[in-house]
Steps between C-alpha positions, in 0.01 A plus 500: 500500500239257639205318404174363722407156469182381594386121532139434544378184670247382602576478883768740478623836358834588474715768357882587475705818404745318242850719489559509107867559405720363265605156699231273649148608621512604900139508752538824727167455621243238550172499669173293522171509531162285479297461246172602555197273621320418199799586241266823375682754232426772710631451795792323369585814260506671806768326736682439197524916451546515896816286471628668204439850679719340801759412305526820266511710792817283691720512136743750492541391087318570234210270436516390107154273537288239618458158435198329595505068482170417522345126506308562155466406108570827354429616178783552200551880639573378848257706637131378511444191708297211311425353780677375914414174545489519889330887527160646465392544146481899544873442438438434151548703191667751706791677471713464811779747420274755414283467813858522725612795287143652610541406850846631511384839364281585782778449700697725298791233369515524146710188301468236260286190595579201313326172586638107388381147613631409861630179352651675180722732799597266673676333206630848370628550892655125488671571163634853672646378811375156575543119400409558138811762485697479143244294382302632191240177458299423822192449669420590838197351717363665791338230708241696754145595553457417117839416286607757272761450256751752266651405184825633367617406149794626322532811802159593472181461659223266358176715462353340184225643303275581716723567786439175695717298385682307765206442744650131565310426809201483290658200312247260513652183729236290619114433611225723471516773824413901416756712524462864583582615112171344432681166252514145725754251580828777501790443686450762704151341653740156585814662602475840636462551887136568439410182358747274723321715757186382429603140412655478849240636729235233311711231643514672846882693482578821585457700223846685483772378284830551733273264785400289235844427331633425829216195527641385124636140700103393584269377234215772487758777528695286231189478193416862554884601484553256182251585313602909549873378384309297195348794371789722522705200274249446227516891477859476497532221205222718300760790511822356479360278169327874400836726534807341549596717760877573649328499861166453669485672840227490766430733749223595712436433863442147443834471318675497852327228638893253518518264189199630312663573226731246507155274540326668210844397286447153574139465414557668189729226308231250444327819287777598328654364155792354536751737345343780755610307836861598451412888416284553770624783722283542765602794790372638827418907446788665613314824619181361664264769537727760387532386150125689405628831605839504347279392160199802531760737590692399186179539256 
């Protein structure tokens, strides 16, 4: 039996046939595709139902269903999108799944659509087969475009009330700068690759993160990087003071940049209460980009 994961991003597409049996999760398949110009539902509906097509037609399994991570606030069912902080508003109020299972129709495939937070599968993928393994109390950042964060507690997945509960990037950190969601001074607007981005090219640095952490020894290069890492720690203290968590793990593209973690550790003792220095557990994603498709196909 196998299951389709899909991760939506905003740069990137990706989807994975995920091998379910009874020992760990396997990929078969894996391809990847841009996102559209422009982020628009319709065209993105589309490639997504392309990819799926591709894949359904290569499996020689039975396909059980498809899990869509998608970079949105979702409503308590899961389904309708309240809003995706960095695509077009004709985005929101819609139901994703049900505009894939529509799409998949015409092309005559026929399964379950299920959509989840991008953030929310990657922890659910990390807690499968990843660094948060065996755990049952974590929290897992995704440090990107935006950041995204999942919360597990007690084995299951924080979705609150509303269903947007554990939208930590929108902790609010420092200063006054918009952020996408429409709220002002988030984390994500300080310390996602976006607003280091932004910060960087201002003061006349390239505007990509792997050329920019590898300028981290020169003073300009040094107050945009530090104040990225500062963010990330006062988001980390917030948490860790919030939850108590076994394990905090970051992920993301930006998460591979050598000793960014370990940096974001550092800078966030001075934040944290004394009893939480020891307990901090802070770990590298042990699945990278992976970890969102082993979580949607497991929804």
């Amino acid at each position: 039996m196998s299951r389709i994961g899909i991760d939506l991003g905003g740069h990137t597409i990706t989807a994975a046939l995920v091998a379910i049996s009874s020992g760990a999760p396997e990929i078969t398949r894996a391809s990847e595709r841009a996102t559209p110009t422009g982020r628009n539902l319709r065209d993105t509906i589309n490639i997504i139902a392309d990819m799926v097509s591709e894949m359904e037609d290569g499996s020689d399994t039975e396909l059980s269903g498809i899990g869509v991570g998608v970079p949105a606030m979702l409503g308590r069912d899961r389904k309708r999108a309240l809003g995706l902080p960095n695509f077009p508003d004709e985005w929101t109020n819609v139901d994703i799944a049900e505009e894939l299972a529509c799409a998949l129709s015409s092309r005559c495939i026929k399964s379950s659509v299920k959509t989840e937070n991008d953030a929310n599968c990657y922890a659910l993928g990390e807690g499968t087969a990843g660094a948060a393994a065996g755990l049952s109390d974590y929290v897992v950042f995704t440090m990107g475009t935006g950041i995204g964060c999942g919360i597990v507690i007690g084995g299951k997945l924080l979705t609150g009330a509303h269903g947007m509960a554990g939208e930590c990037g929108h902790i609010v950190v420092n200063g006054d700068l918009p952020c996408g969601c429409g709220g002002r001074g988030h984390a994500e607007t300080i310390s996602a690759a976006d607003g280091t981005s932004a910060r960087a090219i201002r003061e006349g640095l390239p505007g990509d993160f792997k050329s920019l952490w590898s300028m981290i020894g020169t003073p300009q290069a040094g107050r945009v990087i530090n104040a990225t890492i500062d963010g990330m720690a006062r988001t980390i203290a917030t948490i860790s003071h919030t939850l108590d968590p076994q394990a905090i793990v970051i992920g993301g593209g930006m998460s591979r940049a050598p000793g960014l973690v370990e940096a974001i550790r550092l800078a966030s003792m001075k934040y944290l209460a004394k009893p939480y220095r020891e307990q901090l557990d802070l770990r590298v994603s042990a699945l990278g980009e992976k970890a969102a498709l082993f979580g949607a196909a497991s929804i």
